[in-house]
C-alpha positions in Angstrom: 0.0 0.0 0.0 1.4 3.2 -1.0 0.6 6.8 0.3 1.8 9.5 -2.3 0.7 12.8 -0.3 1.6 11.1 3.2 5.0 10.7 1.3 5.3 14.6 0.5 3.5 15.5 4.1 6.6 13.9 5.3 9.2 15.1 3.7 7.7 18.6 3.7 7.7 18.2 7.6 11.3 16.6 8.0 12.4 19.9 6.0 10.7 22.7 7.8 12.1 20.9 11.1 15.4 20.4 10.0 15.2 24.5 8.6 13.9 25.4 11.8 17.0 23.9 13.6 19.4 25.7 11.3 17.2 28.8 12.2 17.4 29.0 16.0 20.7 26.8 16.2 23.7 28.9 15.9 26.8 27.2 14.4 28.9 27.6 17.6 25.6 25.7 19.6 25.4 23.7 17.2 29.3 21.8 18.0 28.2 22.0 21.5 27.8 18.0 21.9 31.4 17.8 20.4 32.7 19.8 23.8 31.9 16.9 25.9 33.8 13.8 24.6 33.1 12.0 27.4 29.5 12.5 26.8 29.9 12.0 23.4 31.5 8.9 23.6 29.1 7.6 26.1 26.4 8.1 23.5 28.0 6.7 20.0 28.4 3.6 22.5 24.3 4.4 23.4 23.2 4.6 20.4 25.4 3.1 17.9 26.9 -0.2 19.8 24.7 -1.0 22.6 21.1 -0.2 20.5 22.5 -3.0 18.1 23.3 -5.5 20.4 19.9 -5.1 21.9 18.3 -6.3 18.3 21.0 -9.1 18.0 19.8 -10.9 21.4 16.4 -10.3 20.5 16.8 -12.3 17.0 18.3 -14.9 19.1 16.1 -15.2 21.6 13.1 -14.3 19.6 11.5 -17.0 16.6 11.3 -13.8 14.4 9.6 -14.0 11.2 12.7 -12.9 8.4 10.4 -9.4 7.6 10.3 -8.3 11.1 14.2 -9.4 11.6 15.6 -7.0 8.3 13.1 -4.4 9.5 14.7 -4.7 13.4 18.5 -4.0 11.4 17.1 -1.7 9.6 16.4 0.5 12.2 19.5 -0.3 14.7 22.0 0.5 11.5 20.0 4.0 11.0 20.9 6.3 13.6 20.0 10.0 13.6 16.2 10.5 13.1 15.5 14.1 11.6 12.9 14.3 13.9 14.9 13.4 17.2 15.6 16.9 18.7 11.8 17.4 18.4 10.8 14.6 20.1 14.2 15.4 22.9 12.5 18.4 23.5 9.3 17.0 24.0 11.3 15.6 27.3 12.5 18.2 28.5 16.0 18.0 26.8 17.7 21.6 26.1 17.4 22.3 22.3 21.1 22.8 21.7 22.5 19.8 22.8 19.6 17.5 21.4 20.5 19.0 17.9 24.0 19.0 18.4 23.7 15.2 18.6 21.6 14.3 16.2 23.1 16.1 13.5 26.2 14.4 14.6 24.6 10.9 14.6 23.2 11.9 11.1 26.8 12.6 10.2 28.4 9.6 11.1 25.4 7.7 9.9 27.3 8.1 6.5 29.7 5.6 8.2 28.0 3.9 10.4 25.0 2.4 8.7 26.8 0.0 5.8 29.3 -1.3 8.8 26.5 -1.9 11.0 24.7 -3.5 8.2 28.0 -5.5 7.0 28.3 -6.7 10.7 24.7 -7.2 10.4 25.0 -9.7 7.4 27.5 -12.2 9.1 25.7 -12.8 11.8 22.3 -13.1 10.0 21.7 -14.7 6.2 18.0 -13.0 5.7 20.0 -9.2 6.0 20.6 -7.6 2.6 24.0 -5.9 1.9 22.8 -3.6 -0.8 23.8 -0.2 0.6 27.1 2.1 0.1 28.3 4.9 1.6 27.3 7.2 -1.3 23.8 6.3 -1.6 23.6 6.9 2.7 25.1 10.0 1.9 22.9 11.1 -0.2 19.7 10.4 1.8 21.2 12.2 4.8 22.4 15.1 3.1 19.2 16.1 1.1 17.1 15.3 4.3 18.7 17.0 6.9 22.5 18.9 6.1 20.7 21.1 3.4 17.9 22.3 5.2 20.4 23.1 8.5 22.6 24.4 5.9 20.1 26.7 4.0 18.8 28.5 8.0 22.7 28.6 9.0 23.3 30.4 5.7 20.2 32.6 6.3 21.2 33.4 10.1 24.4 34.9 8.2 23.2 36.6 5.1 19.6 37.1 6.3 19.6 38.1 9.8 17.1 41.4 9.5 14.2 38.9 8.6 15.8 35.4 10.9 13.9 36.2 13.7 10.4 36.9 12.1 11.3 33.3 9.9 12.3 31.5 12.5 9.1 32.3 14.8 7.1 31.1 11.7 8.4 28.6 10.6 9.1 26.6 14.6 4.9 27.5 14.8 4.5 25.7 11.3 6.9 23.0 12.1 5.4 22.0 15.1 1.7 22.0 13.9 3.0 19.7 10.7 4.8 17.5 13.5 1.7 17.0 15.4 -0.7 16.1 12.8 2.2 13.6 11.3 2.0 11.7 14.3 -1.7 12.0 14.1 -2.0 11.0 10.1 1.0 8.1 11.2 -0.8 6.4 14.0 -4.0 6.6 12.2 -2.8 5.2 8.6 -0.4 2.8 10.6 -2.3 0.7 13.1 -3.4 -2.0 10.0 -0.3 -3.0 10.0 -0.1 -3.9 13.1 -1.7 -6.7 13.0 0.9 -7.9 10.7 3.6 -7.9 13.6 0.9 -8.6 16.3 2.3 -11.1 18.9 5.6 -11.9 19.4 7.1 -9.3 17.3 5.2 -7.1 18.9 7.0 -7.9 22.3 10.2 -7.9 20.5 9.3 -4.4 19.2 8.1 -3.3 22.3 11.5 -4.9 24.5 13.8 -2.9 21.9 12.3 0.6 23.0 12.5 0.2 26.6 15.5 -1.0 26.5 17.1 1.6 24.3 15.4 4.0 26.2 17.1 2.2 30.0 20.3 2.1 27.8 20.1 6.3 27.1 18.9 7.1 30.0 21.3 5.3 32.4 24.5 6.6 30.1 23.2 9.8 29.6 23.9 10.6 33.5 24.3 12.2 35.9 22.6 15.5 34.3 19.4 14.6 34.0 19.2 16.8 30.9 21.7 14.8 28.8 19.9 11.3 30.1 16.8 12.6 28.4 18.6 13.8 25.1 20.6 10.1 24.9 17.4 8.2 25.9 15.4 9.6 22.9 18.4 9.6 20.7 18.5 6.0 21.3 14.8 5.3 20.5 14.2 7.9 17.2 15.5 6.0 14.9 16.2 6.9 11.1 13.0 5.2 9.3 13.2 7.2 6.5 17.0 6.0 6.1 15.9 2.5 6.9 13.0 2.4 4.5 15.5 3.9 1.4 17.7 1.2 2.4 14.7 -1.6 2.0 13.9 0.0 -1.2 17.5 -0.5 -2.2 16.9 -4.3 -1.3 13.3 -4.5 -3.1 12.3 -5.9 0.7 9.9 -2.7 1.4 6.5 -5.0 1.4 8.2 -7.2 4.3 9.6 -4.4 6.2 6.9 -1.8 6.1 5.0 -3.2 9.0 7.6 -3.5 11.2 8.7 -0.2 10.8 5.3 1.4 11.1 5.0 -1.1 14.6 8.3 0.8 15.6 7.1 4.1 15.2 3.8 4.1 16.9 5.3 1.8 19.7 8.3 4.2 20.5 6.1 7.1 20.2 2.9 5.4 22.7 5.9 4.4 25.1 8.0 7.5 24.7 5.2 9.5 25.9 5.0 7.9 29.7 9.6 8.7 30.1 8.9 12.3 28.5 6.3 13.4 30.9 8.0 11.6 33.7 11.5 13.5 32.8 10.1 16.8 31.6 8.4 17.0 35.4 11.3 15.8 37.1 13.8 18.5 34.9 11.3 20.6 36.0 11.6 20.6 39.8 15.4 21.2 39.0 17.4 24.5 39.1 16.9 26.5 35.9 20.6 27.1 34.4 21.0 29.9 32.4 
């Protein structure tokens, strides 16, 4: 089944997200992640080792039909979601750091994703191999380095009108956000019956766990845990779905990543409400 529009809605919202970020996010803020290698390090090992060997012991412990196994590498080699920082902030997270990291996780991505995969395709013979560096590249730049790109050249060039354009266009971003997750949850829940069951407990296992993985590295500041914890869940289904596409393996994939989606997003809700009140009872820093 194929949704056109919900296609563009999409990608018109990933944009104006990823424009708004290069908007409010000044290029000095914007390497503030990079300042704290020790924090940095803890979360490539968050989100890039530890989120992958979740989805390794679940294939093994888990009878897994092959669709929902490539969908579940899929996801764990595609780091980076374009809509992470969003979803960060939703928890509380401060908006600097939370984009700081997820552009960088969309950066190495480039890298990351075809090792991951490679590894990936050892250990597992249903996993396809079909993906190079150039073509990850390419996804990741058009979807998120050239909107960031295209505010941070406006904050320069354009500053008299940034402000006004940057109010706008957060408001616009955040409305198209909202009714994306609406339109998503809606469209998606079919297909949940497709991965209904065990695969649904496999699903469900991965996100709590990634979320205890972020959470617990992400100390002690309770603002970093909930940056990492929702780094570690927002995963890069766009990125994974080009790379199923890649693969011709987007019919068996489709549900699962759908499944992931609504399932992070249902049990995201219950940490970012818990961590947005309990941020909220801390000190304000300026």
């Amino acid at each position: 089944m194929q949704y056109p529009l919900l296609l563009i809605f999409v990608k018109v919202t990933i944009f104006a997200l990823m424009l708004a970020i290069g908007l409010n996010l000044s290029f000095e803020k914007m390497l503030s992640f990079w300042r704290k290698p020790a924090l940095l390090f803890r979360a490539l090992l968050a989100v890039v080792v530890l989120v992958p060997l979740v989805v390794i012991i679940l294939i093994k412990l888990f009878n897994l039909p092959p669709g929902v196994i490539i969908g579940l590498v899929l996801l764990a080699a595609s780091p980076g979601a374009p809509l992470t920082t969003m979803r960060a902030q939703m928890a509380g997270a401060r908006f600097p750091y939370s984009a700081s990291l997820q552009l960088t996780l969309a950066l190495l991505a480039v890298f990351i994703t075809p090792i991951t995969l490679a590894i990936f395709a050892i250990l597992f013979k249903e996993i396809p191999e079909r993906t190079t560096i150039l073509e990850v590249a390419k996804q990741v730049t058009v979807a998120q380095f050239l909107p960031v790109t295209i505010g941070l050249l406006l904050q320069k060039y354009g500053a008299k009108y940034v402000d006004a354009i940057a109010k706008f266009l957060t408001f616009m971003s955040n409305g198209l956000f909202f009714v994306l997750a609406i339109l998503l949850c809606v469209l998606g829940f079919p297909l949940l019956l497709k991965v209904w069951g065990l695969p649904m407990i496999a699903i469900a296992i991965m996100v709590i766990t990634s979320l205890g993985i972020g959470h617990t590295l992400g100390g002690p500041d309770d603002h970093n845990r909930s940056i990492l914890a929702i780094s570690c869940i927002a995963r890069n289904v766009g990125l994974a779905l080009f790379i199923a596409i890649l693969n011709n393996v987007q019919q068996q994939v489709i549900p699962t990543l759908i499944a992931y989606l609504i399932l992070g997003a249902i049990l995201g809700i219950p940490y970012s409400i818990w961590n947005k009140r309990k941020l909220a009872t801390l000190p304000q820093e300026n």
